[in-house]
C-alpha positions as CSV (number, residue, x, y, z in Angstrom):
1,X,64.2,137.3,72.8
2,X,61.4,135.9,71.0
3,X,63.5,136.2,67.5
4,X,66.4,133.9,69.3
5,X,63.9,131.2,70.3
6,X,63.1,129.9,66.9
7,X,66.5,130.1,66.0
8,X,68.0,128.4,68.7
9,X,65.5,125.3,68.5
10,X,66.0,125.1,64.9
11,X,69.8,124.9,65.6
12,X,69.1,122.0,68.2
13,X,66.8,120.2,65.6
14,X,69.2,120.2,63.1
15,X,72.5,119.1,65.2
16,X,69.6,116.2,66.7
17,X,69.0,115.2,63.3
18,X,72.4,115.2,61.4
19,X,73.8,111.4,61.5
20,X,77.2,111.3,63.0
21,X,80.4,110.6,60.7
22,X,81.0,107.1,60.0
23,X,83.3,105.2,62.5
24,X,86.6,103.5,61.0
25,X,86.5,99.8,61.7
26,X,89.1,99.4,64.6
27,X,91.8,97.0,63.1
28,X,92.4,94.6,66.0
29,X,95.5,92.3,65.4
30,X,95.3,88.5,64.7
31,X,95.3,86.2,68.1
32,X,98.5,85.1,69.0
33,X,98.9,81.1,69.4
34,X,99.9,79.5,72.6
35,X,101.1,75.7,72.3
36,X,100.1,73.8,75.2
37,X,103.9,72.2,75.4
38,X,104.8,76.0,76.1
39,X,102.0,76.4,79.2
40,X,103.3,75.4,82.6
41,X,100.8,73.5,84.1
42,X,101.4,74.1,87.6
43,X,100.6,77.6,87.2
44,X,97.5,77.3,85.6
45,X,96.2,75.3,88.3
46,X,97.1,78.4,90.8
47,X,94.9,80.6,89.3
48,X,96.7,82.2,86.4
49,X,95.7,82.5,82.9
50,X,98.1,82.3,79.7
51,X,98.3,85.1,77.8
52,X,100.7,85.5,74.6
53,X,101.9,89.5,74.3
54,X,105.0,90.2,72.4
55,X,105.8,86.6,70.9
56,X,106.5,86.2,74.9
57,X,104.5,83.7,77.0
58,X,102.6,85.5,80.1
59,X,100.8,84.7,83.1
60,X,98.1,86.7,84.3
61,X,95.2,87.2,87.6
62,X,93.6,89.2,89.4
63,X,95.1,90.0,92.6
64,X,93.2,92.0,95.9
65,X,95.8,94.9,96.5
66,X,96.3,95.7,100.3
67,X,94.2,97.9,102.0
68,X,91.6,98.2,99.5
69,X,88.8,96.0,97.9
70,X,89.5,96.4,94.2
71,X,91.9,93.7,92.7
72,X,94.3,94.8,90.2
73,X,95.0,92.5,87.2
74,X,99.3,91.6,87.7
75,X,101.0,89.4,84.7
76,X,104.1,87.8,85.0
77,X,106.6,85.7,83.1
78,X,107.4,82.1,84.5
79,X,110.5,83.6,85.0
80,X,109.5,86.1,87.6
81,X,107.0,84.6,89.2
82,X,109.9,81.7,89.8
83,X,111.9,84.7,91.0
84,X,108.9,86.2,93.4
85,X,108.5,82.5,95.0
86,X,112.2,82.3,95.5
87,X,112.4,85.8,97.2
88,X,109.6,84.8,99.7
89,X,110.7,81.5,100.6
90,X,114.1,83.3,100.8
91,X,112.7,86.0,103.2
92,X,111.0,83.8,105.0
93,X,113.9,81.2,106.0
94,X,115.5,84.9,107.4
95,X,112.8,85.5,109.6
96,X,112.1,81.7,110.4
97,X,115.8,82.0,111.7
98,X,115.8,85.2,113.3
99,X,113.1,83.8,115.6
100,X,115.0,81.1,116.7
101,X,118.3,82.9,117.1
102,X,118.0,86.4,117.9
103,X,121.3,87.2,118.6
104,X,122.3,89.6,121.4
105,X,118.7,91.6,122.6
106,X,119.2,91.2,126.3
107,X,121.6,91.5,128.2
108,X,124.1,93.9,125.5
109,X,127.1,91.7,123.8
110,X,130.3,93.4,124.7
């Protein structure tokens, strides 16, 4: 037992000492430019930020996902973000009209 000591802290000296293999300099792509005739405006101003990925023009923020407290970063085209705002207006009209006409409940239609 008194042989391994020695050895093993002249193992952990050495690994301590040795200087670690040069890192490769990560080669990060050139920025992508955004024209400002390509931002839509309106959507800036609700919180989302431009982002250029794939030649394609996005919008991106952070959004609080239900039933937690961690928001989650969602990024969007203007294209389905137009679609998202049409399906809620959409699904809201439905309920809007359900509430004024419910159809047969009470008494049964027969």
């Amino acid at each position: 037992m008194r042989l391994l000591t020695p050895f093993v802290i002249a193992i952990l000296v050495t690994a301590c000492t040795a200087s670690p293999p040069p890192r490769k300099a990560a080669a990060t792509p050139p920025a992508e430019t955004i024209k400002v005739s390509e931002v839509n405006k309106d959507l800036l101003k609700k919180g989302y930020k431009v982002v250029k990925r794939d030649g394609k023009i996005g919008y991106c923020r952070a959004e609080q996902m239900t039933g937690t407290q961690f928001k989650k970063t969602i990024c969007l085209t203007e294209d389905q973000i137009r679609e998202q705002a049409r399906r809620t207006t959409e699904t809201s009209d439905s309920m809007e009209r359900q509430r004024w006409n419910p159809g047969c409940i009470h008494p049964p239609c027969g």
